[in-house]
C-alpha positions as CSV (number, residue, x, y, z in Angstrom):
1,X,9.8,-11.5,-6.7
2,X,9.2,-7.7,-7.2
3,X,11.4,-4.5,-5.5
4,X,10.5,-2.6,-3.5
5,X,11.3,0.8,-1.3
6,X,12.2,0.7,2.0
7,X,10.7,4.5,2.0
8,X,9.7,6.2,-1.1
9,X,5.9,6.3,-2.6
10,X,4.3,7.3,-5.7
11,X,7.2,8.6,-7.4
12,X,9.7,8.1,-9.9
13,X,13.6,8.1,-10.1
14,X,15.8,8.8,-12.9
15,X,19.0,6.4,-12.8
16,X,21.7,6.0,-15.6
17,X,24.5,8.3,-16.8
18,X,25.2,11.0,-19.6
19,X,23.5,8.5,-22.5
20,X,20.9,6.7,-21.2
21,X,18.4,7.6,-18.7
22,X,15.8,5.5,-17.0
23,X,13.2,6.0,-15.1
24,X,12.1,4.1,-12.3
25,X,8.4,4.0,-11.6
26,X,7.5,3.4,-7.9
27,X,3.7,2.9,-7.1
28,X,1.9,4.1,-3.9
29,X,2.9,0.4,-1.9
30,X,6.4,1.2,-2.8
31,X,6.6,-1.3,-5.9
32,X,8.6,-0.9,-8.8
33,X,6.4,-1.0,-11.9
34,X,7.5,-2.8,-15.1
35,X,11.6,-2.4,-14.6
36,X,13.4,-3.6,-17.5
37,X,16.8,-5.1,-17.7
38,X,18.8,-2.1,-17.3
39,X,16.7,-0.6,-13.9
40,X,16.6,-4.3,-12.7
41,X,20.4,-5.0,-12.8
42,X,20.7,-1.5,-10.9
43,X,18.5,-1.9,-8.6
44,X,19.8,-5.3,-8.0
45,X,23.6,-4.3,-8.1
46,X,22.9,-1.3,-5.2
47,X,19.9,-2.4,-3.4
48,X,21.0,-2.1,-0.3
49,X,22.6,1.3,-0.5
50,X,19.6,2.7,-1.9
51,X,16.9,1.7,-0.1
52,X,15.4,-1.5,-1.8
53,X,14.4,-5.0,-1.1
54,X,13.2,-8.6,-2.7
55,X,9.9,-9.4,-1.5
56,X,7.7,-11.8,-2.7
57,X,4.3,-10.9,-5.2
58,X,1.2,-11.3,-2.9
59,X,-1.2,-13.5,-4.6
60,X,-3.6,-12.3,-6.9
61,X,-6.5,-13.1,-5.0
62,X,-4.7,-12.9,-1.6
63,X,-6.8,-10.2,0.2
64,X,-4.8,-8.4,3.4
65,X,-6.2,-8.7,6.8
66,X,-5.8,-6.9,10.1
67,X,-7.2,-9.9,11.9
68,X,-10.0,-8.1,13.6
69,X,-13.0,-9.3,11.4
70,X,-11.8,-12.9,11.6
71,X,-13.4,-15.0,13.3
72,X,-11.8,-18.9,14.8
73,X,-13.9,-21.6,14.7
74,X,-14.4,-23.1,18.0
75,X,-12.7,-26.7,17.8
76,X,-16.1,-29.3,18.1
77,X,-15.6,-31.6,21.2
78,X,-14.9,-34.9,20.7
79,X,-17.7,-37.6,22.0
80,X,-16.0,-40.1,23.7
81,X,-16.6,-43.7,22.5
82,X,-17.5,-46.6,24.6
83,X,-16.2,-50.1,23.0
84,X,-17.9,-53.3,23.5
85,X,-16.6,-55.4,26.1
């Protein structure tokens, strides 16, 4: 499971206080790249206040479609079968 914005693009976000700072990488489909502990456990504390949800990783070799340039193979018509009598 990866975040991801609800919004925001190709960007990054500082989060922490006075001591620490981290920055949160967001690529251009609105994943966060490599969070560690700290950004995780924020992001997963406020999530819904700021704009982020759980989704699940595609598959590597999952390829998107729009549907258009598939094509349904026609179901084959069944020959009908004559039994001895």
């Amino acid at each position: 499971m990866k975040w991801k914005h609800v919004k925001l693009r190709d960007c990054k976000l500082p989060i922490g206080g006075d001591y620490a700072v981290h920055v949160v990488t967001i690529d251009s489909d609105g994943f966060v790249v490599n969070p560690n502990n700290y950004v995780d456990n924020v992001i997963s504390k406020w999530a819904e206040y700021i704009g982020f949800q759980r989704v699940a990783e595609p598959a590597p070799d999952e390829t998107l479609s729009s549907g258009d340039s598939e094509t349904k193979q026609a179901k084959k018509p069944r020959r009908k079968t004559t039994r001895g009598k």
